[in-house]
KOLFITOR-833309 format. One line per field, with one value per atom (N, C-alpha, C, O, CB): residue number from 1; residue in three letters; chain; y, z, x. Coordinates in Angstrom, 3 decimals. Glycine has a CB too. Layout:
REM KOLFITOR-833309
i: NUM/...
aa: ALA/...
ch: A/...
Y: Y/...
Z: Z/...
X: X/...
***
This chain:
REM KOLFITOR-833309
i: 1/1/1/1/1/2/2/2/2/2/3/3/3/3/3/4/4/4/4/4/5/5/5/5/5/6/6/6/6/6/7/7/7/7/7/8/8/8/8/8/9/9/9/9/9/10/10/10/10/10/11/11/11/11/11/12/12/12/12/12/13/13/13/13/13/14/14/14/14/14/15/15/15/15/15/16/16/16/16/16/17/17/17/17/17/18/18/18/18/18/19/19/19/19/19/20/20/20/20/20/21/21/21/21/21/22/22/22/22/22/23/23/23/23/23/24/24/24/24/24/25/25/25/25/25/26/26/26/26/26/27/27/27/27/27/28/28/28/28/28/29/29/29/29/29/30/30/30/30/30/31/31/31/31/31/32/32/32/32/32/33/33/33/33/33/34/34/34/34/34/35/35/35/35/35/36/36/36/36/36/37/37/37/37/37/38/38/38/38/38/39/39/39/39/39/40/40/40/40/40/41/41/41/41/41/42/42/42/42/42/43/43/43/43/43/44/44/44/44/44/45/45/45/45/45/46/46/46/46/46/47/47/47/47/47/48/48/48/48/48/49/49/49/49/49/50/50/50/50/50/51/51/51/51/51/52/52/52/52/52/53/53/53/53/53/54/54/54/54/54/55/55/55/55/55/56/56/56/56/56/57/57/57/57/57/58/58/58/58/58/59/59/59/59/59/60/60/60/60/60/61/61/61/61/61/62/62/62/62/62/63/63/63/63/63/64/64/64/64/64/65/65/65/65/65/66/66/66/66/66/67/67/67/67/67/68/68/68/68/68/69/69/69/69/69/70/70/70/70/70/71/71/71/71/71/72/72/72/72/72/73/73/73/73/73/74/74/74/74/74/75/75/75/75/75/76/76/76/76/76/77/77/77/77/77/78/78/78/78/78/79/79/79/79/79/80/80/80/80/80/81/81/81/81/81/82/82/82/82/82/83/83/83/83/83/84/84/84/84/84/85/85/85/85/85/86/86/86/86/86/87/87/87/87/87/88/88/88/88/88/89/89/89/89/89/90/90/90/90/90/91/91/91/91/91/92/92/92/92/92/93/93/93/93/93/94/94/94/94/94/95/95/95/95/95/96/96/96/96/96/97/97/97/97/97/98/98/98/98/98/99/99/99/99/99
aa: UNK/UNK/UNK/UNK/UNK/UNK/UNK/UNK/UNK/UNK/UNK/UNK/UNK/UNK/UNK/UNK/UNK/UNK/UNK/UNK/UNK/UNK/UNK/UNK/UNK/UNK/UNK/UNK/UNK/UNK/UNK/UNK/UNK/UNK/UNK/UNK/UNK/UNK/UNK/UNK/UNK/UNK/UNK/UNK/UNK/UNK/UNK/UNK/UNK/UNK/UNK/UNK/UNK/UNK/UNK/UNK/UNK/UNK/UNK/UNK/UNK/UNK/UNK/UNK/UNK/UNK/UNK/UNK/UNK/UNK/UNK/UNK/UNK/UNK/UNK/UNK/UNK/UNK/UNK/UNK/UNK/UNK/UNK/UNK/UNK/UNK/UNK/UNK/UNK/UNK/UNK/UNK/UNK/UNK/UNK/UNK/UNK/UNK/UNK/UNK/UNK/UNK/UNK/UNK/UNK/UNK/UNK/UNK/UNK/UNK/UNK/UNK/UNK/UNK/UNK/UNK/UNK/UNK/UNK/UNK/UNK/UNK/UNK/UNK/UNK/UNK/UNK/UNK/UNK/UNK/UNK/UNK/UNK/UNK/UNK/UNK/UNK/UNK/UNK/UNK/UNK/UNK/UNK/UNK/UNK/UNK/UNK/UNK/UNK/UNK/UNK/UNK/UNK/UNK/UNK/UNK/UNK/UNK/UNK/UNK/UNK/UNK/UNK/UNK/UNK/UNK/UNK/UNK/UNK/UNK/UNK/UNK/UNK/UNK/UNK/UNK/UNK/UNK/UNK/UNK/UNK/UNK/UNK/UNK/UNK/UNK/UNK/UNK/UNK/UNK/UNK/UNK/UNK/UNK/UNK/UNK/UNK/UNK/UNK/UNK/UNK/UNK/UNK/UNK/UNK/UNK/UNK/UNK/UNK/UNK/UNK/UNK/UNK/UNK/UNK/UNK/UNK/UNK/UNK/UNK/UNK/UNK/UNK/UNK/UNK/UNK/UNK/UNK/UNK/UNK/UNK/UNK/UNK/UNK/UNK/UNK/UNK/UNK/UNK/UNK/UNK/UNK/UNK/UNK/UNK/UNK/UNK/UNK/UNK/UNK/UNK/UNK/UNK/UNK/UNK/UNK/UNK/UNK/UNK/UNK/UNK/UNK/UNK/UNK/UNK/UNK/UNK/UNK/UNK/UNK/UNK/UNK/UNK/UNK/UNK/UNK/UNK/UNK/UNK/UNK/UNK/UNK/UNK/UNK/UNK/UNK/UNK/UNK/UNK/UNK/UNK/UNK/UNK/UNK/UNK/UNK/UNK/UNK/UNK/UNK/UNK/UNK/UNK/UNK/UNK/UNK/UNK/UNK/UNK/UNK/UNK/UNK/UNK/UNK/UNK/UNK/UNK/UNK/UNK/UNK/UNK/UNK/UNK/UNK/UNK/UNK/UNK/UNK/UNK/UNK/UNK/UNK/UNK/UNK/UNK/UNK/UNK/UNK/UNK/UNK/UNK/UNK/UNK/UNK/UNK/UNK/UNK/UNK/UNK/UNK/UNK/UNK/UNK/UNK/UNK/UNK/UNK/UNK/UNK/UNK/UNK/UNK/UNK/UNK/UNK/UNK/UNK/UNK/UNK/UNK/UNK/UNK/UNK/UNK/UNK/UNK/UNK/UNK/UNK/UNK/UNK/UNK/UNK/UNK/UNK/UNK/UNK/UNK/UNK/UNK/UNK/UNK/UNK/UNK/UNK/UNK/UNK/UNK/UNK/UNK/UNK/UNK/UNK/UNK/UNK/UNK/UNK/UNK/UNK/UNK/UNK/UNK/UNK/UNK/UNK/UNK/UNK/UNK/UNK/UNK/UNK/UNK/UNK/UNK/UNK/UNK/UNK/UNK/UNK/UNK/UNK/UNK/UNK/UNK/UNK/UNK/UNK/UNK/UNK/UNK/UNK/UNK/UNK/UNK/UNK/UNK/UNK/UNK/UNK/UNK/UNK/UNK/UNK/UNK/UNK/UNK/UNK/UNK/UNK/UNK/UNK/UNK/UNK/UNK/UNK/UNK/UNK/UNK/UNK/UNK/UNK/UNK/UNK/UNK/UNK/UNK/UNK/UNK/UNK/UNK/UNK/UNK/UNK/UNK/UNK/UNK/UNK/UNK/UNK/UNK/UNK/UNK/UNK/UNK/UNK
ch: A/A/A/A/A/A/A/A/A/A/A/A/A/A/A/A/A/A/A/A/A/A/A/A/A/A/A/A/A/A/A/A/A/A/A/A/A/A/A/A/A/A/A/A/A/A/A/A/A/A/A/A/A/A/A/A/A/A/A/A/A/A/A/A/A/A/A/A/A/A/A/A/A/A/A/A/A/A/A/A/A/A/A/A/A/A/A/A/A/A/A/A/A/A/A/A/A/A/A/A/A/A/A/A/A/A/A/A/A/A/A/A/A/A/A/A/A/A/A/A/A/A/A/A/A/A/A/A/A/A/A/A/A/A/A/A/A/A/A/A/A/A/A/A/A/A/A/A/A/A/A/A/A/A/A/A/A/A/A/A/A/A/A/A/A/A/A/A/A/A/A/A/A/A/A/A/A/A/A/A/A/A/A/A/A/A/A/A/A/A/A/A/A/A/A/A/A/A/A/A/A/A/A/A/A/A/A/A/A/A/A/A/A/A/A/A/A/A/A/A/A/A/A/A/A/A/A/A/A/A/A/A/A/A/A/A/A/A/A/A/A/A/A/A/A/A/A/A/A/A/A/A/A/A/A/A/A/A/A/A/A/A/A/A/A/A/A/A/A/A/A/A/A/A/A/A/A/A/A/A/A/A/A/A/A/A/A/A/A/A/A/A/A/A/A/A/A/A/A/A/A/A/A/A/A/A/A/A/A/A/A/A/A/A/A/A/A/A/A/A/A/A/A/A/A/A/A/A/A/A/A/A/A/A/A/A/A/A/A/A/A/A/A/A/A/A/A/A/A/A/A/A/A/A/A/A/A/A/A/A/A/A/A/A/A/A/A/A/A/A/A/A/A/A/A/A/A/A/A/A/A/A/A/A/A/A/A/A/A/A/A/A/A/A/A/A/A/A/A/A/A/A/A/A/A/A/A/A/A/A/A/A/A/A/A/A/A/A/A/A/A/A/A/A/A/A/A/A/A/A/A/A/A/A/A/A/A/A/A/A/A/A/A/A/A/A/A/A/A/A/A/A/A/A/A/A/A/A/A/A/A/A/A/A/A/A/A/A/A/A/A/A/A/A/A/A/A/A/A/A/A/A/A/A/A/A/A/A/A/A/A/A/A/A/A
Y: -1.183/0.000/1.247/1.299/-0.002/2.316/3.596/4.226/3.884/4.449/5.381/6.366/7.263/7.640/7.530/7.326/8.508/8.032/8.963/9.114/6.888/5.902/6.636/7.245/4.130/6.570/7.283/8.798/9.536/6.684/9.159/10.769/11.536/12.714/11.093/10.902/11.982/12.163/13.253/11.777/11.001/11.052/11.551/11.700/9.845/11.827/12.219/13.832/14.381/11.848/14.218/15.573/16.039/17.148/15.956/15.268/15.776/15.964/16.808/14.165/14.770/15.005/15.647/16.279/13.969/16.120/17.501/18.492/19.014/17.869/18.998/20.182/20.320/21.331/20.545/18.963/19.542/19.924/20.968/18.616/19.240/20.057/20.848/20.356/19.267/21.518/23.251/24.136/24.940/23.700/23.766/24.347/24.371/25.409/23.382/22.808/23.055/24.449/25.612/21.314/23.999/25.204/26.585/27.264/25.343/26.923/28.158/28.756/29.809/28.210/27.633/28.261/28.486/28.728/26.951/28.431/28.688/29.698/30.323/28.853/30.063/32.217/32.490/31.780/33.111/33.649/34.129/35.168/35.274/34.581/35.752/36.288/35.793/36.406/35.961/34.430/33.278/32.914/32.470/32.101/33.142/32.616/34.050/34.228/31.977/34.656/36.013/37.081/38.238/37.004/36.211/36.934/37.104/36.117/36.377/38.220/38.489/38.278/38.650/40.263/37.446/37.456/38.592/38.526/35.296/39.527/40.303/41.484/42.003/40.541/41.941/43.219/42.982/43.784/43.517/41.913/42.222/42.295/43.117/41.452/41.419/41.987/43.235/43.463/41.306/43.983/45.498/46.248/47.269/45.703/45.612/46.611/46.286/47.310/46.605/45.341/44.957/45.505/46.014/43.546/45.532/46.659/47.646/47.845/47.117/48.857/50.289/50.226/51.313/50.959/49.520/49.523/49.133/49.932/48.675/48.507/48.111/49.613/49.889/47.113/50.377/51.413/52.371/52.671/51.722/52.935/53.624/53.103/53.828/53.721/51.306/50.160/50.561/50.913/47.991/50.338/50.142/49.030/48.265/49.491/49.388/48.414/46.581/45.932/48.589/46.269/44.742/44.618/43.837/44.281/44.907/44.567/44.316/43.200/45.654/45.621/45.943/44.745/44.439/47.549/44.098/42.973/41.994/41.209/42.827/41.424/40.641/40.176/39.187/41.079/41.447/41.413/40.939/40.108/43.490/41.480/41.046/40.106/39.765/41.860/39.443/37.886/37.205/36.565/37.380/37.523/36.616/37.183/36.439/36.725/38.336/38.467/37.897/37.612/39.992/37.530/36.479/35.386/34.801/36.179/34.881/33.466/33.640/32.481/32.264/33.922/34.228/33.977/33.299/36.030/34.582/35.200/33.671/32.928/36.419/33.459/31.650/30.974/30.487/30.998/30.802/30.006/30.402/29.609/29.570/31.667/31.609/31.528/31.799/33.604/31.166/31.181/29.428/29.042/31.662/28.637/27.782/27.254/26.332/27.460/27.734/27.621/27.365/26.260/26.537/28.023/27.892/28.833/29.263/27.490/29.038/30.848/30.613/31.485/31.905/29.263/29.634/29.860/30.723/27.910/28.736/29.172/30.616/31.155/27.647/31.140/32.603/33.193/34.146/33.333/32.703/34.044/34.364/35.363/33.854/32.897/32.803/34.094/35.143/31.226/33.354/34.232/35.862/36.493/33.685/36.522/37.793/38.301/39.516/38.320/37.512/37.851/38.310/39.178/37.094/37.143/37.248/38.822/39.649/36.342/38.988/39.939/41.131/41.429/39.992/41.567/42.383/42.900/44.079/41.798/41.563/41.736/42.535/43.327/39.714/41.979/42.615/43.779/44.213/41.974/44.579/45.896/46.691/47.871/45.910/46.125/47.061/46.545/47.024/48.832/45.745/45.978/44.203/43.088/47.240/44.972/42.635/42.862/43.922/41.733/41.658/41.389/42.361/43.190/39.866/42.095/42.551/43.767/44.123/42.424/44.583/46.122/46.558/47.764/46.536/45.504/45.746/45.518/46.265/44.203/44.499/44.488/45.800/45.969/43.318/46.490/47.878/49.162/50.289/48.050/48.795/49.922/50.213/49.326/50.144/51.273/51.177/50.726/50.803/52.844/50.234/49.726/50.726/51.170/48.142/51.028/51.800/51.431/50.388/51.991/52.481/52.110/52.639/52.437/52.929
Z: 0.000/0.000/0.000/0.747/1.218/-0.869/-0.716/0.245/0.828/-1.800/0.550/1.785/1.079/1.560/2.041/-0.223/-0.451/-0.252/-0.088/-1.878/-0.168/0.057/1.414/1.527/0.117/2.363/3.477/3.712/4.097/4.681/3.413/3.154/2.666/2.999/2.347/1.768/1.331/2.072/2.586/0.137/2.224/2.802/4.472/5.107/2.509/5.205/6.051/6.266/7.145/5.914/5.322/5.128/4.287/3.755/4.478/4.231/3.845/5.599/6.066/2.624/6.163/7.347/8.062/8.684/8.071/8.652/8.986/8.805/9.648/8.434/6.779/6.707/7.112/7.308/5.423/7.167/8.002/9.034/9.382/8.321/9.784/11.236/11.136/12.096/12.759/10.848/10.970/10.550/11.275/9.735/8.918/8.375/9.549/9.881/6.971/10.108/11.108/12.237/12.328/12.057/12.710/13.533/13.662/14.603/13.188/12.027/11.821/11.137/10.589/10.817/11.455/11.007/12.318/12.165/9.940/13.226/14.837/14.533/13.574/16.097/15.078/15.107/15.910/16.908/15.781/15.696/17.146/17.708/18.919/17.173/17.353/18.153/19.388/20.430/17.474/19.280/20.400/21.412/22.470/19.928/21.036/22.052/23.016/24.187/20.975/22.194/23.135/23.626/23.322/22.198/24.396/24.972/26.506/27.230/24.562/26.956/28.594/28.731/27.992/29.222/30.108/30.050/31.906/32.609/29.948/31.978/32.921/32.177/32.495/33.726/30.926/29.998/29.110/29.184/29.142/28.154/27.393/27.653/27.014/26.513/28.564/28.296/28.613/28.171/28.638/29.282/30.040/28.436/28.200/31.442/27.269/26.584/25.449/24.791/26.170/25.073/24.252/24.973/24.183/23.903/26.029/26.973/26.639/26.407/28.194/26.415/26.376/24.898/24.528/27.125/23.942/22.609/22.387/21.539/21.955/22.618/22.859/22.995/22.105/24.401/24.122/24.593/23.278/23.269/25.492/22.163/21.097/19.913/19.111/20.745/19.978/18.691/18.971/20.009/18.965/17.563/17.087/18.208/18.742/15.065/18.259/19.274/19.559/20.551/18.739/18.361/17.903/17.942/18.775/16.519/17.593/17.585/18.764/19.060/17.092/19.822/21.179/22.135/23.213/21.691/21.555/22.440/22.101/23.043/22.240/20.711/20.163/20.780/21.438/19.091/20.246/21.255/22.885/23.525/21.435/23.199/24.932/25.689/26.811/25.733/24.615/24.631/24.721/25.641/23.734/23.191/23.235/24.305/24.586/21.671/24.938/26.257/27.261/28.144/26.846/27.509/28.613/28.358/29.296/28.602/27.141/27.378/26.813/26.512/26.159/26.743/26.656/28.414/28.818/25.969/28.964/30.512/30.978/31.142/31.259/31.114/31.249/30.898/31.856/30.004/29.520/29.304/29.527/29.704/28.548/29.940/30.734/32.794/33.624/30.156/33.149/34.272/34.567/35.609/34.643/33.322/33.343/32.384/31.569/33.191/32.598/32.114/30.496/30.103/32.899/29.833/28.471/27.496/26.578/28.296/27.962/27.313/25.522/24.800/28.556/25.201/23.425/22.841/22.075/22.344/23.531/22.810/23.789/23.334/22.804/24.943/25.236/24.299/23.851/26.473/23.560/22.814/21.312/20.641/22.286/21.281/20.030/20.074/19.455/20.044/21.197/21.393/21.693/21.734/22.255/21.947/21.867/20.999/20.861/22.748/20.028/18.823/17.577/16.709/18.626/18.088/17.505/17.550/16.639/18.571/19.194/19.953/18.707/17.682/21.630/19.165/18.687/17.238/16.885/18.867/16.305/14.782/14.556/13.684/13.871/15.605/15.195/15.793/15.581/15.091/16.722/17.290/15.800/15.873/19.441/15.078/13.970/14.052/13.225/14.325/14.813/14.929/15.116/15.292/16.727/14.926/15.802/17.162/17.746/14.666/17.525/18.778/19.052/19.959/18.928/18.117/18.317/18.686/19.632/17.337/18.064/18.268/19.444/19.687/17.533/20.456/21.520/22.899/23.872/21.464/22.633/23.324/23.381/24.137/22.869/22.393/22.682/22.573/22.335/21.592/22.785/23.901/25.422/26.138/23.535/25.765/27.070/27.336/26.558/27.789/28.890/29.056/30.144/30.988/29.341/29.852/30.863/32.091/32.411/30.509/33.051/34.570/35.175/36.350/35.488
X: 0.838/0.000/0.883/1.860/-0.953/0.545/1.299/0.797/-0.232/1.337/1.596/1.549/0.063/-1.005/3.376/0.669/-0.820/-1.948/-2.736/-1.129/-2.525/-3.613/-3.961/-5.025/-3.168/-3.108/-3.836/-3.706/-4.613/-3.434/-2.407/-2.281/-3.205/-3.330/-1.369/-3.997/-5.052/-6.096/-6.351/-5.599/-6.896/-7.858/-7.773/-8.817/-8.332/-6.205/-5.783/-6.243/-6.908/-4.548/-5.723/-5.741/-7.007/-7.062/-4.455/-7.827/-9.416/-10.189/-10.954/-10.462/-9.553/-10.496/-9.872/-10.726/-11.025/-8.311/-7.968/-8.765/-9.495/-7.005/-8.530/-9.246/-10.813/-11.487/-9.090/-11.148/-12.810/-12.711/-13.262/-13.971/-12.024/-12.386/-11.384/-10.791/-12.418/-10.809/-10.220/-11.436/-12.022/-8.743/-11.774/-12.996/-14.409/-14.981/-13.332/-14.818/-15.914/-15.215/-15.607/-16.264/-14.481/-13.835/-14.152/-14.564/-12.724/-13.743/-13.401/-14.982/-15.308/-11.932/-15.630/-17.345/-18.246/-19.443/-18.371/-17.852/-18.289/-18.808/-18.355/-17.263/-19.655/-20.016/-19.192/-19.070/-21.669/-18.352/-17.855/-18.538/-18.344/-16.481/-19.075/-20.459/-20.668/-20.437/-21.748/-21.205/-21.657/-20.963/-21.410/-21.847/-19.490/-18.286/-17.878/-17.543/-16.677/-18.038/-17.763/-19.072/-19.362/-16.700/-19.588/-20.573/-20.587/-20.457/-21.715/-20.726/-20.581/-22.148/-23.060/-19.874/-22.165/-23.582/-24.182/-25.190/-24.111/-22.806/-23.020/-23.642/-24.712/-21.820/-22.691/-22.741/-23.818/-24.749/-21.398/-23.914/-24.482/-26.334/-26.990/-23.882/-26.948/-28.166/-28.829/-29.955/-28.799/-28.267/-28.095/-27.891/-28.537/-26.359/-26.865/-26.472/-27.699/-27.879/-24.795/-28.472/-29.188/-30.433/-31.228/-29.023/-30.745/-31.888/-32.122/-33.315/-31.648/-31.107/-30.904/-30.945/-31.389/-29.533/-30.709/-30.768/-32.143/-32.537/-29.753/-32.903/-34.308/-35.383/-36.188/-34.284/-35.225/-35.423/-35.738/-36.931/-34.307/-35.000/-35.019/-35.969/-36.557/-33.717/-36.012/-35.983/-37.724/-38.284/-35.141/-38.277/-40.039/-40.004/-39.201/-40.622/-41.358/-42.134/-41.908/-41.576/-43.621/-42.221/-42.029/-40.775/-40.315/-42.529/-40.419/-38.757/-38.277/-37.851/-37.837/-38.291/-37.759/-38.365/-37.856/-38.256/-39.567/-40.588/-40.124/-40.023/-42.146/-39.588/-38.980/-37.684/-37.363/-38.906/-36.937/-35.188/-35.493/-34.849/-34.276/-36.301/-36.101/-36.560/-36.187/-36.496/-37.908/-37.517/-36.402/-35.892/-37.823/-35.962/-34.430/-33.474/-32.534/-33.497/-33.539/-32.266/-32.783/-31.974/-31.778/-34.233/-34.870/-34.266/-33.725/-36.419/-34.210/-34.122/-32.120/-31.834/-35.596/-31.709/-30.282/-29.702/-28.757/-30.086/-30.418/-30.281/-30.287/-29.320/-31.746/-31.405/-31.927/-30.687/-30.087/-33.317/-30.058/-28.687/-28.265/-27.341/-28.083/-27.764/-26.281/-26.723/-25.855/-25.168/-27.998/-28.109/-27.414/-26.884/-29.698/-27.631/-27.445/-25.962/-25.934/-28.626/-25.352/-24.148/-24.234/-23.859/-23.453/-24.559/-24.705/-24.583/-25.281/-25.675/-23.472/-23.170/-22.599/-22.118/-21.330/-22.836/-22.684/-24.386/-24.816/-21.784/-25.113/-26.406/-27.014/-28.023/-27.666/-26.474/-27.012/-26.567/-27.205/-26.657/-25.004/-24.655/-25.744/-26.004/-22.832/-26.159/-27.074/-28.173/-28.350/-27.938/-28.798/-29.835/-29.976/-31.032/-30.314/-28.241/-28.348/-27.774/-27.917/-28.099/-26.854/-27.017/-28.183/-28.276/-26.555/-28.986/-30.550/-30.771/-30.739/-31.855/-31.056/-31.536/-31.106/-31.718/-30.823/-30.028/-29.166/-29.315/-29.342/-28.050/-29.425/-29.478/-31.388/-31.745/-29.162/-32.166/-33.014/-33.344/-34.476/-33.816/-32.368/-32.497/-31.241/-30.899/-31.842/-30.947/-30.108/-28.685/-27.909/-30.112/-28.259/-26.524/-26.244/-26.736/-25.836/-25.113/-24.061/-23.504/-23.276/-21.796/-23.339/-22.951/-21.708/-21.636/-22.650/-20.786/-19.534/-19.554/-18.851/-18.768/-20.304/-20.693/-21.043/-21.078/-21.727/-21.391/-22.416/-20.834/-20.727/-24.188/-19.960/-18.900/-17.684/-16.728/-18.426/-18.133/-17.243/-18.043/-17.608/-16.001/-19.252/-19.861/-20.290/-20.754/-20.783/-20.132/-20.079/-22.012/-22.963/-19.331/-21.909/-23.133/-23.357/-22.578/-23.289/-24.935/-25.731/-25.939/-26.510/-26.842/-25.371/-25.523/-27.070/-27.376/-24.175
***
């Protein structure tokens, strides 16, 4: 048997999981779950009606997963939040949050 026989198919299933990897949201991974529903709140505050009722659902139940240690699908859910108050997550980690 040659080496390339397994070499290839080696390095097909490497590149998946780098590729699965590197398709994570990072949104989701970097979510404070002290800061951010406070900062998706005050953005709510300005947002049309539906929307602002919408978003703060999803920071309820965001709140809920990270009460429970589940801070990739909280980050889901305030990403959600977020995209439908106008902006991304990321945006929301380098603003200051309302005291």
């Amino acid at each position: 048997m040659s080496i390339r026989m397994f070499a290839a198919p080696l390095a097909i299933a490497l590149s998946t999981v780098f590729l699965a990897a590197a398709a994570v949201p990072a949104q989701a991974s970097d979510v404070s779950c002290a800061a951010t529903p406070g900062q998706i709140r005050t953005l709510a505050q300005t947002a049309p009606a539906g929307n602002a009722a919408k978003a703060l659902k999803l920071v309820s139940t965001g709140e809920k997963l990270c009460a429970a240690d589940n801070r990739f699908e909280a980050g889901k859910k305030f990403a959600a939040a977020a995209k439908l108050l106008g902006t991304e997550l990321a945006a929301l980690s380098t603003a200051p949050t309302a005291q």
